[in-house]
RODO-2510 file (C-alpha; in nm, 4 decimals, decimal comma):
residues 441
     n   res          X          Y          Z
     1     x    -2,8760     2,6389    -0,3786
     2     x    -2,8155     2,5771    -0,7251
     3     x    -2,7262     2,2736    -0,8660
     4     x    -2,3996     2,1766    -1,1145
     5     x    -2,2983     1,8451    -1,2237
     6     x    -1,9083     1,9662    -1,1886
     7     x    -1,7313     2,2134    -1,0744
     8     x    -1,6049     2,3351    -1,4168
     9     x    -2,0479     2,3302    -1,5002
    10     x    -2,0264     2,6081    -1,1679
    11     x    -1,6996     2,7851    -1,3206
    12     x    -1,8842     2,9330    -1,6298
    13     x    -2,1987     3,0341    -1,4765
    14     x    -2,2784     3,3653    -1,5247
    15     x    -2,5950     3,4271    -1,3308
    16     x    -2,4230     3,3431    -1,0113
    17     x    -2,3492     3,6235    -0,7174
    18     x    -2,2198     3,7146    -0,4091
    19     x    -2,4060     3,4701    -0,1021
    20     x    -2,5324     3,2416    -0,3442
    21     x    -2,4881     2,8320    -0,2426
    22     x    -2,4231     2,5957    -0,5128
    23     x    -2,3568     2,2440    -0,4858
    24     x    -2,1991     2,0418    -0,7106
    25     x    -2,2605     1,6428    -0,7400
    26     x    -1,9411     1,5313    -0,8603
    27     x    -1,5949     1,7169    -0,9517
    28     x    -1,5270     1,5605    -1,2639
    29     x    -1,8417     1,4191    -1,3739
    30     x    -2,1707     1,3670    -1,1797
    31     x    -2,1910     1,1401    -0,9401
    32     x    -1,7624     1,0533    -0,9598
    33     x    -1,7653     1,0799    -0,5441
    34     x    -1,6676     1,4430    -0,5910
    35     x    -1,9759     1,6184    -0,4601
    36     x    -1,9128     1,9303    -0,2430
    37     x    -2,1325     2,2513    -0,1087
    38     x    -1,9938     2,6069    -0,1984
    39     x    -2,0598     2,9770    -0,1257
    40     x    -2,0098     3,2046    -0,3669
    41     x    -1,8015     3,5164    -0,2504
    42     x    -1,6342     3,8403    -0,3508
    43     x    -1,3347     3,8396    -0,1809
    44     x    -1,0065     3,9567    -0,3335
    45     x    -0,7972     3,8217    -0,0783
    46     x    -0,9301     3,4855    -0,1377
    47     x    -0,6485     3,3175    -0,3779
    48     x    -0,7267     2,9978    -0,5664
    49     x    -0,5711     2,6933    -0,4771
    50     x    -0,7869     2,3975    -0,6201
    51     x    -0,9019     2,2606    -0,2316
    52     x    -1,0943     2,5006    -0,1368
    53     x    -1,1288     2,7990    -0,3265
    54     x    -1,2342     2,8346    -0,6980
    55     x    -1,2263     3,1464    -0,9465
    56     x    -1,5458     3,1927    -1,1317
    57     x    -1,5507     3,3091    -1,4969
    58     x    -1,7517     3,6338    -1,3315
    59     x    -1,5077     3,7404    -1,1503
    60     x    -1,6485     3,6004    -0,8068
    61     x    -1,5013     3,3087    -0,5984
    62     x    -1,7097     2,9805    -0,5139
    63     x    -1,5691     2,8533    -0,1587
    64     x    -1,6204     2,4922    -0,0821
    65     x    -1,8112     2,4968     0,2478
    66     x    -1,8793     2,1325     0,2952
    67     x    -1,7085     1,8411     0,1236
    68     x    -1,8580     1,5355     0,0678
    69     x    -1,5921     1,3506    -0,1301
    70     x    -1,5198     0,9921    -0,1087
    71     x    -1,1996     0,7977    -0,1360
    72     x    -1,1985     0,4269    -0,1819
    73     x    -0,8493     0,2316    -0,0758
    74     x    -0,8455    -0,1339    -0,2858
    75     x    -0,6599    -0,4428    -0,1971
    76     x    -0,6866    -0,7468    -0,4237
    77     x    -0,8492    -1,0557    -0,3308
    78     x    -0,6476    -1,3880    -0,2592
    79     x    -0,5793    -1,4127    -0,6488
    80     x    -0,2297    -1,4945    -0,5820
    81     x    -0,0833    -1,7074    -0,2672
    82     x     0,2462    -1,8054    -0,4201
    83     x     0,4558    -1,5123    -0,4064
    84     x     0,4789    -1,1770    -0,3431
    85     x     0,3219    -0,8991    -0,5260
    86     x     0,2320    -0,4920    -0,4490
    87     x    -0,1209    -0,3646    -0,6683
    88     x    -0,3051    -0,0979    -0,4673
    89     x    -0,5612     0,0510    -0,6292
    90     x    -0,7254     0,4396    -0,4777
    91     x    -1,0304     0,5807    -0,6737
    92     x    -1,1533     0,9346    -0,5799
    93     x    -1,3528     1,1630    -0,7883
    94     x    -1,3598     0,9223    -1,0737
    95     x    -1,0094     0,8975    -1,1082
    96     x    -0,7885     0,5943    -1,0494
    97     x    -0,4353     0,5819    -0,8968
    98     x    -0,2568     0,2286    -0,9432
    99     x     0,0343     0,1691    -0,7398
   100     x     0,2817    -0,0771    -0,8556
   101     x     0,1494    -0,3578    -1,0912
   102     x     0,2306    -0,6939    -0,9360
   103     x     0,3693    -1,0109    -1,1124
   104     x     0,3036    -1,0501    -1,4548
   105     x     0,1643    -1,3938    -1,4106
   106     x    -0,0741    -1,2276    -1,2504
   107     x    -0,2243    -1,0166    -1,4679
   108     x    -0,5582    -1,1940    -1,4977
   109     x    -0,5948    -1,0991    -1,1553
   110     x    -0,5105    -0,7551    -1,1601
   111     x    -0,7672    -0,7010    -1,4449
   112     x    -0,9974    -0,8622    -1,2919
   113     x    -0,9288    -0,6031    -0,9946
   114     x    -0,9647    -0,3128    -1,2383
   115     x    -1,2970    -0,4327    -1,4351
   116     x    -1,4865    -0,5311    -1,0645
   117     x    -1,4253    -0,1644    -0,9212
   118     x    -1,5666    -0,0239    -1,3135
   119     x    -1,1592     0,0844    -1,3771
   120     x    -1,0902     0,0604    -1,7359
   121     x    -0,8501     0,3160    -1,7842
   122     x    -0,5688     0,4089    -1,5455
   123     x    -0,5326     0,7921    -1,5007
   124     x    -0,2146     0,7478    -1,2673
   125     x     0,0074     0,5032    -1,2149
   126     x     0,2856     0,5017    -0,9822
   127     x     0,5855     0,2698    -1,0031
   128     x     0,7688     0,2637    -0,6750
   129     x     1,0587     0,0290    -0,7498
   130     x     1,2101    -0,1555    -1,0608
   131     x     1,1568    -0,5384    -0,8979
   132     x     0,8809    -0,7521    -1,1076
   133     x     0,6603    -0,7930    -0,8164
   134     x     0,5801    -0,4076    -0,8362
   135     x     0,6522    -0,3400    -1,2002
   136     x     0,5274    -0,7155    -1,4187
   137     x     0,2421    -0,5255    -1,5598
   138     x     0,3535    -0,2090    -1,7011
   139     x     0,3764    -0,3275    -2,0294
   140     x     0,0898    -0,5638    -2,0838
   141     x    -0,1355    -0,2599    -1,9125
   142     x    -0,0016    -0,0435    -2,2080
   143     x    -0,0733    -0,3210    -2,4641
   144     x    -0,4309    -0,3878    -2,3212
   145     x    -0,5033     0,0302    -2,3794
   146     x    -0,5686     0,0295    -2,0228
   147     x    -0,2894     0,2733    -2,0091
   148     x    -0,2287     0,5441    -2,2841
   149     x    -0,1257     0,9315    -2,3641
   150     x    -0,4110     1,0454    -2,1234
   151     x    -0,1956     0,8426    -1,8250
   152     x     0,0309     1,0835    -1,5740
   153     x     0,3256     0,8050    -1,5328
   154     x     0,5383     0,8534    -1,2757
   155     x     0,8327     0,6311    -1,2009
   156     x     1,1273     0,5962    -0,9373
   157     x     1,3913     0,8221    -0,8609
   158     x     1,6715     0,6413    -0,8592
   159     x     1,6758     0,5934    -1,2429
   160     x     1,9874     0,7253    -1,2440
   161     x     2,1485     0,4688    -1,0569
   162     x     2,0880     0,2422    -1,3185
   163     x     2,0381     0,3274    -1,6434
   164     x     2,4031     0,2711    -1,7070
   165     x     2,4810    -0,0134    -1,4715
   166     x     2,5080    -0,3844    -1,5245
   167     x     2,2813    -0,4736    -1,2452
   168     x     1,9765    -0,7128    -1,3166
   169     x     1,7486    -0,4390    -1,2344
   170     x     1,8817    -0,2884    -1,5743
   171     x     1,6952    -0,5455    -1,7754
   172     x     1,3843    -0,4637    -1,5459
   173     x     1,4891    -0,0727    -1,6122
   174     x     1,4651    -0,1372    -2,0155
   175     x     1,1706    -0,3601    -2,0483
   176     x     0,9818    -0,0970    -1,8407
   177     x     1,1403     0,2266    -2,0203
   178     x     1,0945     0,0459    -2,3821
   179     x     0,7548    -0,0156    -2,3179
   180     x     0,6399     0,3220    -2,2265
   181     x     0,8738     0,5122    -2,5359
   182     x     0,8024     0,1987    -2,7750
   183     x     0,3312     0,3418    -2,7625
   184     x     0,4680     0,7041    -2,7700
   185     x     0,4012     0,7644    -2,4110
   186     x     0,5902     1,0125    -2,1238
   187     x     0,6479     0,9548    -1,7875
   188     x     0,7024     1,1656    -1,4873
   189     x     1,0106     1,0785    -1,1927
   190     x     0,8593     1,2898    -0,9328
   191     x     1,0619     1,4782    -0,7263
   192     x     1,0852     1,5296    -0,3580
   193     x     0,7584     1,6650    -0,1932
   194     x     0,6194     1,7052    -0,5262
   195     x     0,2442     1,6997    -0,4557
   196     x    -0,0625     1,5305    -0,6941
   197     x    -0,4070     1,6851    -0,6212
   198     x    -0,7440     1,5197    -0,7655
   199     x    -1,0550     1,6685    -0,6748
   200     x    -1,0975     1,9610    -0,4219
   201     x    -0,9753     1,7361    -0,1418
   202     x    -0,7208     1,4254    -0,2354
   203     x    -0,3488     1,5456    -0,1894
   204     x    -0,0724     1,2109    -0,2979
   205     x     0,2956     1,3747    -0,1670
   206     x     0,5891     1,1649    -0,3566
   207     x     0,9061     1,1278    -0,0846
   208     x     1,2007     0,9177    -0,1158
   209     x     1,2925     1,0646    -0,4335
   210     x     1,6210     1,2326    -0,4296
   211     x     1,8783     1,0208    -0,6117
   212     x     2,1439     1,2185    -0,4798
   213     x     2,0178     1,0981    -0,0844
   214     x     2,0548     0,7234    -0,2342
   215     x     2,4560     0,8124    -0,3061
   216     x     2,5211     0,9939    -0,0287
   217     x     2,3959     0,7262     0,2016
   218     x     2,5359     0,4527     0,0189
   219     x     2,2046     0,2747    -0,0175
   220     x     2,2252    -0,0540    -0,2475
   221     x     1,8998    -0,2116    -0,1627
   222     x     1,7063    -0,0395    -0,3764
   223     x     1,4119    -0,1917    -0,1813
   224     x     1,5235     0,0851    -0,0047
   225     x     1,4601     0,3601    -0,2745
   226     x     1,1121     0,2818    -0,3012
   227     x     0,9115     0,6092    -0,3863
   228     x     0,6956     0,6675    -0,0789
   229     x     0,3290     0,8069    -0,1168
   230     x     0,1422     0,9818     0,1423
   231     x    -0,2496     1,0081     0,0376
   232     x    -0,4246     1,2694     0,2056
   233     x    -0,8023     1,3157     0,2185
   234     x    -0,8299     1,6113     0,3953
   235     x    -0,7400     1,4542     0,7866
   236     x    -0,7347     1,1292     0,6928
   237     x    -0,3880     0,9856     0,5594
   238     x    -0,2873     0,7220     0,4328
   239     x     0,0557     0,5590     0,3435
   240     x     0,2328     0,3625     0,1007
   241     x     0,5752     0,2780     0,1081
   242     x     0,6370     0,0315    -0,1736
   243     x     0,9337    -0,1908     0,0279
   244     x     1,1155     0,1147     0,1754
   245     x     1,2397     0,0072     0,4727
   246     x     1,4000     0,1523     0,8197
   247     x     1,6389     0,3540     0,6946
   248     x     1,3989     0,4974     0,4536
   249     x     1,0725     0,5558     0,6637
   250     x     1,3003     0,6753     0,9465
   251     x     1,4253     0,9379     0,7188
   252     x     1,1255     1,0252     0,6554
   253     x     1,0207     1,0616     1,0431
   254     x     1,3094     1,2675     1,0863
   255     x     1,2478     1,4919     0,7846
   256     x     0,9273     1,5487     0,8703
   257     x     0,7882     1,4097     0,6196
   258     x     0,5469     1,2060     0,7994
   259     x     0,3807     1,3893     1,0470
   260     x     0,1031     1,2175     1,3230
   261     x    -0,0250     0,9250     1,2978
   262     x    -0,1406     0,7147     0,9971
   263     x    -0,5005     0,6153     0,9199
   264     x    -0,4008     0,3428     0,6872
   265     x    -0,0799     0,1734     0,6713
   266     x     0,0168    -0,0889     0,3252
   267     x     0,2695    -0,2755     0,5101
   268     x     0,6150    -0,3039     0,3377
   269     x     0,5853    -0,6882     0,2419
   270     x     0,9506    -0,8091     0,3288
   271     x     0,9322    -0,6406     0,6256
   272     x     1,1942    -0,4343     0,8463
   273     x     1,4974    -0,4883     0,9941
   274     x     1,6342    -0,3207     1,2710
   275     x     1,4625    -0,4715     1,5102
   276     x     1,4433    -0,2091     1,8409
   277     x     1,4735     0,0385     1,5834
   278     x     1,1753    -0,0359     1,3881
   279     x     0,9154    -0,0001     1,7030
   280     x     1,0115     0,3627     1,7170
   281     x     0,8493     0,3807     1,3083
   282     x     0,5629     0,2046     1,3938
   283     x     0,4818     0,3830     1,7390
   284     x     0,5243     0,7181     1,5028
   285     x     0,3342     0,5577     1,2425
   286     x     0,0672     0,4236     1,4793
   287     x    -0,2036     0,3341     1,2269
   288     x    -0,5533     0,2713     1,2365
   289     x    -0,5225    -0,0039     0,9767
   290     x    -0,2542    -0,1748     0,8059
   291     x    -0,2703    -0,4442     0,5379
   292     x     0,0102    -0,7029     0,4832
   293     x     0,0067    -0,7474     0,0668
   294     x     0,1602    -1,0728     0,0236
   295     x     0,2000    -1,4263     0,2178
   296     x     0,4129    -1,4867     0,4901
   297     x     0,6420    -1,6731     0,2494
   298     x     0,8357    -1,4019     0,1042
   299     x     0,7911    -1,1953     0,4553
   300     x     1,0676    -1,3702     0,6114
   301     x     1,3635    -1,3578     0,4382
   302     x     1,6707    -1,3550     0,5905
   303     x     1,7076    -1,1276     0,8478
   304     x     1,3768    -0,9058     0,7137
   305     x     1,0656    -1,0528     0,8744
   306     x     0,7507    -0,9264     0,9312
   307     x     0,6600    -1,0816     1,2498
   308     x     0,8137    -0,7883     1,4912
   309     x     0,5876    -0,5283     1,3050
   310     x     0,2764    -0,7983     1,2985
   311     x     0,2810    -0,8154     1,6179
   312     x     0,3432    -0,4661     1,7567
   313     x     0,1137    -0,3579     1,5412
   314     x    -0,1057    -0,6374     1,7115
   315     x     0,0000    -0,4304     2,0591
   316     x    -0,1070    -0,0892     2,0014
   317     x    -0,5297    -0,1866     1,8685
   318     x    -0,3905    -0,1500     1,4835
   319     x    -0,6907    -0,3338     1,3003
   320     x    -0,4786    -0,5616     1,0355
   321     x    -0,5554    -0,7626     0,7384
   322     x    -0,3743    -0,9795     0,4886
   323     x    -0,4444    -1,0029     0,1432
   324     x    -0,4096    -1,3905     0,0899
   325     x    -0,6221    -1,4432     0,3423
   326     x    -0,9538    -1,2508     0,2180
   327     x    -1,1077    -1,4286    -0,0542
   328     x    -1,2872    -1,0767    -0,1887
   329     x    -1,1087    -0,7623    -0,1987
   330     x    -1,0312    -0,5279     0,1117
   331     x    -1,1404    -0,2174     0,0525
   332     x    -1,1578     0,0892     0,2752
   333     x    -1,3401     0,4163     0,2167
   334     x    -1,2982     0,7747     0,3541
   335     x    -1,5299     1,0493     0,3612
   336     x    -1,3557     1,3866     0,5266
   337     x    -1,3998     1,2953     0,9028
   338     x    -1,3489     0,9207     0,8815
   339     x    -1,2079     0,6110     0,7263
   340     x    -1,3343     0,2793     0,7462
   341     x    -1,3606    -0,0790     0,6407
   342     x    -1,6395    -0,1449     0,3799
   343     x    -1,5270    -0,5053     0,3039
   344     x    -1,2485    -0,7494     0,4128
   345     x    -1,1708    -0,9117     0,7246
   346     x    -0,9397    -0,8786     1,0109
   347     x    -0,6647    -1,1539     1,0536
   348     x    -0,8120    -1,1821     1,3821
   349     x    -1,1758    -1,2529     1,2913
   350     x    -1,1044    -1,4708     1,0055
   351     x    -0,9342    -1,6852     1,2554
   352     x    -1,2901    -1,7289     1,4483
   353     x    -1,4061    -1,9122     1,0765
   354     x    -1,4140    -2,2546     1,0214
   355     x    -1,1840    -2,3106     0,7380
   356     x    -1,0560    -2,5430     0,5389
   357     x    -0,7976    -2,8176     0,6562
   358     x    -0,4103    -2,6981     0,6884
   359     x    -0,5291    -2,3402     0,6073
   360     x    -0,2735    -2,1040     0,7880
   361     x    -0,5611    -1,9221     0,9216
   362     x    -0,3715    -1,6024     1,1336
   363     x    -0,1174    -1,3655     1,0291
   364     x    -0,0082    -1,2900     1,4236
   365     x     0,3292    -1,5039     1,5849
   366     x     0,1744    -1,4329     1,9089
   367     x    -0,1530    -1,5785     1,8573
   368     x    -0,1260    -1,8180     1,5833
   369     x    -0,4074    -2,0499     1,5116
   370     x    -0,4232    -2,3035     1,2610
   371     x    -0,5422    -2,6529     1,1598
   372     x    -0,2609    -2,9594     1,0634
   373     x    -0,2410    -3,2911     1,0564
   374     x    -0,2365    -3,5540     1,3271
   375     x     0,1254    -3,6103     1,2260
   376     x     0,2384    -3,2768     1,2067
   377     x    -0,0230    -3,0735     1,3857
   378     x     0,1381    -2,6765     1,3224
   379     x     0,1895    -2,7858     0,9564
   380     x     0,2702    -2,4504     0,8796
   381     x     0,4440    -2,3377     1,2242
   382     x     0,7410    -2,2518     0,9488
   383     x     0,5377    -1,9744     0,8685
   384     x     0,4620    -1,8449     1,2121
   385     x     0,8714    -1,8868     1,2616
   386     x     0,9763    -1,7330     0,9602
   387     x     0,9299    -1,9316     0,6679
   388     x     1,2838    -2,0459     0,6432
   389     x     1,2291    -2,3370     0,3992
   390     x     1,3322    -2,1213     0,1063
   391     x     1,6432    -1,9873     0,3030
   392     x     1,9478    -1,9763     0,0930
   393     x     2,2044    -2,0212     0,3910
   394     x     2,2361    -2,2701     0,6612
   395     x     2,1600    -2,0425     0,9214
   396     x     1,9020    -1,7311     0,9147
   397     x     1,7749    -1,5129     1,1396
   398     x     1,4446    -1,3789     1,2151
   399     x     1,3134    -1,1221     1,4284
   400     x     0,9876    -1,1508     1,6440
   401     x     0,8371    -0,9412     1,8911
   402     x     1,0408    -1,0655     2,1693
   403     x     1,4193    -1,0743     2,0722
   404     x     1,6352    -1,2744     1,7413
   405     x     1,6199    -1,6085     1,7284
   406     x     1,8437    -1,8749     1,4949
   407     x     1,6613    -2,0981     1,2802
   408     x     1,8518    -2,3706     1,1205
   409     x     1,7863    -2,4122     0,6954
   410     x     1,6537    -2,7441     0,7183
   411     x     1,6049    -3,0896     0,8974
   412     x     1,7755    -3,3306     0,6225
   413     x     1,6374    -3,5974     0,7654
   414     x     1,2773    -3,4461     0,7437
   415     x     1,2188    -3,1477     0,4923
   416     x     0,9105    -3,1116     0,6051
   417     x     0,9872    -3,0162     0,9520
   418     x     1,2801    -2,7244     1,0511
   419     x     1,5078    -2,7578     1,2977
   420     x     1,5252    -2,5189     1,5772
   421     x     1,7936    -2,3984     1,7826
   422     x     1,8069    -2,1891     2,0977
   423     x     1,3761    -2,1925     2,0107
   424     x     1,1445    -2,3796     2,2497
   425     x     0,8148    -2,4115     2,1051
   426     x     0,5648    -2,4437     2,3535
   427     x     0,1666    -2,5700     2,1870
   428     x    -0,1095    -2,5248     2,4113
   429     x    -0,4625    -2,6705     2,3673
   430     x    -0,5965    -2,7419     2,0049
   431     x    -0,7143    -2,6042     1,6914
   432     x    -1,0779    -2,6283     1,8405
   433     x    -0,9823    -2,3841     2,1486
   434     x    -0,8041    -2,1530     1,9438
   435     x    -0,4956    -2,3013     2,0283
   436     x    -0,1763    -2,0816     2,0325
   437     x     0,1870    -2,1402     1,9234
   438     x     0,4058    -1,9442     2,1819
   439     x     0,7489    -1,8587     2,1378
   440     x     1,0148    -1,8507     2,4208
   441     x     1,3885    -1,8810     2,4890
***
């Protein structure tokens, strides 16, 4: 075969004819994980589309034959336990796709994110909502030039339901349009199906992004207009959802949007009401992997917990793994057959570790393990409940795998310790027998 550092060094190469091989050991630039094997053909019928079928300056066609891209999936580290926060970083063929930007007090963090996986320019980035723990960044990423005119910006649909509103998200709305038009910079609001290809093989499908749907439906969480990204390499998919919840993922069941099951799953971080509702999404969904981005703390909120989708999740072999509890970055990696996990640990093994004391050490209600004190023992069995310390009413509810339970706000007489009602917590064994907090009537 012959040999081409890019595709585009193939393109323009005369000498090449009909049967000849050529393989070319990166798509972009050598060695950018965009490598592939192609035949060259004459074949009129052939049309080119960019996957797998390229027009040659000669006249003849080069058809990929074998692909040997590679698509890494990044997860920050545990840079930030105290709040919530979405950053998800994909890399194929040397180019980088951020979704969503986290807090801005985290921005060490996040930079540290970029300048570990050799990012130091942003060729995409995707803003799913207008809330600060998806959007704190955007301007300080445009100050720090790691963002600039050669950046495809693409931002949420449902602009238009509040650039001439009152709402809070309005100031979010301005700071993020005036930073973008203040460095001379354009920006993109994908539309529905609207389709991003990098490389011959990486396909990113924007859904969820039909303002008009948002007004017809009467939608006013605009957790609920998050744009939704489906990442395709080749058979492998993988989805993220920013904090769309039921009534937005179902849509897109019903739609068709998501077809199959998922690969790899970035769990929506507040998580999803409708309780017997939501098992019908996830058994659709049924994903290989899912990551949970944030701490339990802001994944129980009022009637929105995460615990019902832990746990089924749990039910069905779905490998998962929370960010704030891997101290180094979970990061998977697809080739065109496969996707797996080249570093990060399952909730379930880190449990096995030995960790530190009064480390909430397992993300899963049913099979919660953790160290406390002799005094309070579950020091953190809040967590495993619902975290309802933070609630803002006297009563909340939160959904677990087994039915709705009422939590009371707080013990007055003890703010350490909630008060439960119509709970009983059963404990059995101890932290050294990996113990288990079980929830019942």
């Amino acid at each position: 075969p012959y040999y081409y550092n890019t595709v585009a060094d193939m393109k323009v190469d005369a000498k090449l004819k009909a049967d000849d091989m050529a393989i070319t050991l990166g798509y972009y630039k050598e060695n950018d994980g965009g490598a592939g094997l192609y035949k060259i053909v004459d074949d009129n019928i052939l049309v080119e589309d960019g996957d797998s079928i390229h027009n040659l300056d000669n006249g003849l066609k080069a058809e990929l034959i074998q692909d040997f891209s590679i698509v890494k999936y990044i997860f920050p580290k545990n840079w930030d336990t105290s709040f919530s926060g979405d950053a998800n970083l994909i890399i194929s063929c040397g180019k980088s796709i951020l979704i969503d930007t986290h807090q801005s007090y985290s921005k060490d963090g996040l930079y540290e994110m970029l300048r570990d996986n050799e990012v130091n320019h942003i060729d995409y980035l995707i803003i799913t909502h207008y809330h600060r723990d998806h959007m704190g960044n955007v301007a300080n990423l445009i100050n720090d030039g790691y963002v600039d005119r050669n950046t495809q910006i693409y931002l949420p649909a449902y602009c238009n339901l509040i650039e001439n509103s009152t709402d809070y998200l309005k100031v979010i709305y301005d700071e993020v349009i005036n930073a973008i038009e203040n460095a001379n910079l354009t920006y993109t609001i994908p539309e529905e199906n609207q389709v991003l290809k990098i490389g011959n093989s990486l396909k990113l499908t924007f859904y969820n992004c039909d303002g008009n749907v948002f007004n017809t439906m009467g939608w006013t969480n605009y957790n609920e207009c998050s744009t939704i990204c489906m990442i395709e390499h080749n058979n492998i998919k993988s989805l993220y959802t920013g904090d769309a919840l039921y009534q937005a993922l179902n849509r897109a069941l019903e739609n068709g949007f998501i077809k199959g099951k998922i690969n790899l799953y970035k769990i929506e971080h507040h998580g999803i009401d409708y309780n017997n509702k939501l098992i019908n999404v996830l058994k659709a969904l049924s994903p290989d992997y899912a990551v949970l981005p944030s701490t339990l703390r802001d994944s129980q909120w009022n009637n929105q917990s995460i615990s019902s989708t832990l746990s089924y999740l749990q039910n069905i072999g779905t490998k998962i793994f929370a960010v704030h509890k891997n101290y180094d970055y979970i990061i998977f990696e697809s080739n065109c057959n496969n996707i797996s996990i080249e570093k990060g640990l399952m909730s379930s093994d880190i449990a096995k570790n030995d960790l530190p004391q009064n480390y909430y050490v397992d993300i899963n209600t049913t099979n919660t393990i953790q160290n406390g004190t002799e005094q309070y023992p579950f020091k953190e069995l809040a967590q495993a409940l619902g975290e309802i310390s933070n609630a803002q009413t006297s009563d909340s509810r939160i959904y677990l795998a087994d039915g709705t339970y009422n939590v009371s706000q707080m013990d007055d007489a003890n703010k350490n310790i909630p008060r439960l009602r119509n709970v009983t917590v059963s404990i059995y064994g101890n932290s050294d027998d990996n113990s288990k907090v079980i929830i019942d009537k």
